[in-house]
C-alpha positions, 0 to 999 in steps of 0.5 A: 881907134881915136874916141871920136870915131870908135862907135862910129867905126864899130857900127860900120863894121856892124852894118849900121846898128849893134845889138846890146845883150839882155838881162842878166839877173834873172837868166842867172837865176834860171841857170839856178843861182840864188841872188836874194843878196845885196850883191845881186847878180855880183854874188855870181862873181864869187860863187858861180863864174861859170854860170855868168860865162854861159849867159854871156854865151847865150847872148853871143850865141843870140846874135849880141854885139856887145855883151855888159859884165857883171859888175854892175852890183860889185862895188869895192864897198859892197863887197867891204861890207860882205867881208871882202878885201879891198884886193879881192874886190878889185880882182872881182871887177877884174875878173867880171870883164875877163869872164865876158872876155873868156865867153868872148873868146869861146864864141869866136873859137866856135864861129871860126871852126864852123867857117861862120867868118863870112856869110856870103856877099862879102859880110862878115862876121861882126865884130863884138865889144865887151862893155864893162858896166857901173851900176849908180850908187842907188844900185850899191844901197840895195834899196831900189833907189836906182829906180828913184834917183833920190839920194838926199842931200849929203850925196853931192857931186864930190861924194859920188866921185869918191864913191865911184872913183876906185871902181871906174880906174879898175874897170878902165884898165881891166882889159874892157873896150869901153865902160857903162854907166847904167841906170843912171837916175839924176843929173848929179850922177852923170856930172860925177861920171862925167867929171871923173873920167875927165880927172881920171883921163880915162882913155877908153870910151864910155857911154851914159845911160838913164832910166826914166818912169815917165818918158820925159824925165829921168828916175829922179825928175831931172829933165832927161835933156838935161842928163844928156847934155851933161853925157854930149860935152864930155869927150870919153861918152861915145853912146847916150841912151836909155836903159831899164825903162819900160818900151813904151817910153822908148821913142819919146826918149830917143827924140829928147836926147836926140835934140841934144846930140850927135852921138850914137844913141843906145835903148835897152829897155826892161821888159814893161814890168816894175820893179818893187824896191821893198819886196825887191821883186818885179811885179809882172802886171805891166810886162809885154809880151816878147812880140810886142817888145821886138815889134816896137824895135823898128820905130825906136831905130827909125827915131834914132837909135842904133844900138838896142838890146833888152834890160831886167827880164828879157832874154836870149829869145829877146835878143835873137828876135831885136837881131833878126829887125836890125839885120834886116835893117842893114842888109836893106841899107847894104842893098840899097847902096849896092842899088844906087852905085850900080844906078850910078855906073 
C-alpha cells in the first residue's frame, strides 16, 4: 500500500470513517498503576506492561480501529535521566508497539473464534491499525508545556530534530503501521517532525495532530493553518487533525484545516476539562458529560472529519458510544450506494 492511498484504503475498508481509541492515562490509573512520574503512563512500559495490554483490549473490544502505543511520554532522554540506558530505552519504544501488537493479536484470535469475520451483508470485520504515537518535546519536560507550545528561544527547528530524531527512526522500524505525532503545540514542532521524516525517509505514514485552547489557534498561538499547511506538504502525513483539545472547539478546527487540505482529517479531543500543569492534575469544572461528548460526533464528521476518538479522560464507554454514530454513518452511506445502484439497474 503506497503512502498516498494508505488512509484512503483504510477507510474504505472501515466503511468511511475509523475510530480512534481513548485515554490512556487515566484508564491505566483505574487498573490501579500509579503514574505521579515524569514518565507518566511510560512508567507503565517498565513496571506494568500487562496493564497497557488490557486498555489496548479494552478499547479493540469498544469497537477501536486504531489503538495509539504508550510511547507518547518515553523519550530515550527521559528515560536517561531515570537511569535508563540508551538500549533499554530503545527496546522500551520497541516494546510499546509490540504490546499494542500483541492486544491486537489477541483481539483478532477472539473475533475469529466467536465467527465475528463477517457480519452479515457482506461487511466484514474491520480492520485495525497500530499507531505508534511522539508526544512533543513540551511532553518530555513534564511541566505542561505541551499545553503552552512555548519553549523559548534556545529551542529551534535543528534542537528539536536532534531531540526527536533517535526516537522517530525506532518507532518507524518497530513493527507500527504508522507514527503520530500528538499534541503538537506550535509550528516550529511540525516543521521539525515534517523536516525529519523527509531526512530520515521514513517509509511508513504518519499523521500531525495539534491541541488548541482557543478554537482558532494552536496551544502555543501559531495560527492552526499554518500548522497545517506545514503537515499538507510533507509527503509521509496521511492525517491532519486535532487532539487534547476540549469538544466545543472541534468543528471550528476541522473547518480551518480543512481550508488547507485534502488529506483525511482526525479529532480526538479530551473530555472538556483543563489540565493544570503546576498541580499536574485535571480540573474537572469544564468537563462534559459522555452524552454530550458523542452528541457532538455527527456535526464534526458532517465538517469533515473521518477519524474520531477521544483524549485525556474519556474511556472505553467513550469509544464504544463515538462507534456505535460512525457505524451508523457508514451503514447508511453503504445503504445509500446500495439504493442508488439498485435505481440505477
Amino acid at each position: 500500500m503506497g503512502l498516498s492511498t494508505f488512509m484512503g484504503d483504510f477507510l474504505r475498508q472501515c466503511g468511511g470513517y475509523a475510530v480512534v481509541d481513548g485515554g490512556l492515562a487515566t484508564e491505566l490509573e483505574r487498573h490501579g498503576a500509579d503514574l505521579n512520574d515524569p514518565l507518566w503512563s511510560a512508567k507503565c512500559l517498565v513496571t506494568s506492561p500487562h496493564l497497557i495490554r488490557r486498555v489496548h483490549l479494552d478499547y479493540l473490544e469498544a469497537g477501536a480501529n486504531i489503538i495509539i502505543s504508550a510511547s507518547y511520554q518515553a523519550t530515550l532522554q527521559g528515560f536517561e535521566s531515570k537511569g535508563i540506558s540508551r538500549d533499554e530505552g530503545e527496546a522500551l519504544l520497541k516494546r510499546s508497539v509490540e504490546i499494542a501488537r500483541e492486544a491486537r493479536n489477541i483481539y483478532n484470535d477472539r473475533a475469529t473464534k466467536g465467527s465475528w469475520d463477517d457480519f452479515g451483508d457482506g461487511l466484514k470485520r474491520k480492520p485495525v491499525l497500530v499507531a505508534a504515537s511522539v508526544g512533543s518535546y513540551g511532553a518530555y519536560l513534564a511541566d505542561g508545556s505541551e499545553y503552552s507550545g512555548i519553549y523559548g528561544d534556545a529551542i529551534t527547528v535543528k534542537t528539536l530534530k536532534d531531540f526527536h530524531r533517535r526516537r522517530v527512526q525506532v518507532l518507524a522500524n518497530s513493527g507500527a503501521d504508522l507514527i503520530a505525532f500528538e499534541t503538537t503545540p506550535n509550528k516550529i514542532e511540525a516543521q521539525a517532525y515534517a523536516e525529519l521524516l523527509e531526512e530520515e525517509d521514513i517509509r511508513i505514514p504518519a499523521w500531525f495532530s495539534f491541541s488548541s485552547k482557543d478554537g482558532t489557534n494552536v496551544a502555543s498561538g501559531d495560527s492552526i493553518v499554518e500548522c497545517a499547511s506545514i503537515a499538507d506538504s510533507c509527503k509521509q502525513v496521511v492525517a491532519i487533525g486535532i487532539n487534547c483539545t476540549p469538544p466545543r472547539y472541534i468543528k471550528g478546527l476541522i473547518q480551518l484545516i480543512r481550508k488547507v487540505t485534502s488529506k483525511p482529517i482526525l479529532v480526538y479531543p479530551n473530555s472538556g476539562e483543563t489540565y493544570d500543569g503546576d498541580k499536574k492534575e485535571w480540573v474537572a469544572s469544564k468537563g462534559i458529560a459522555e452524552e454530550d461528548f458523542v452528541s457532538y460526533v455527527d456535526k464534526w464528521c458532517e465538517a469533515g472529519a473521518s477519524l474520531v476518538g477521544g483524549c485525556c479522560r474519556t474511556t472505553p464507554n467513550t469509544i464504544r458510544a463515538i462507534s456505535k454514530v460512525l457505524s451508523s454513518r457508514s451503514l447508511s452511506s453503504v445503504f445509500g450506494a446500495n439504493m442508488l445502484s439498485y435505481e440505477l439497474k
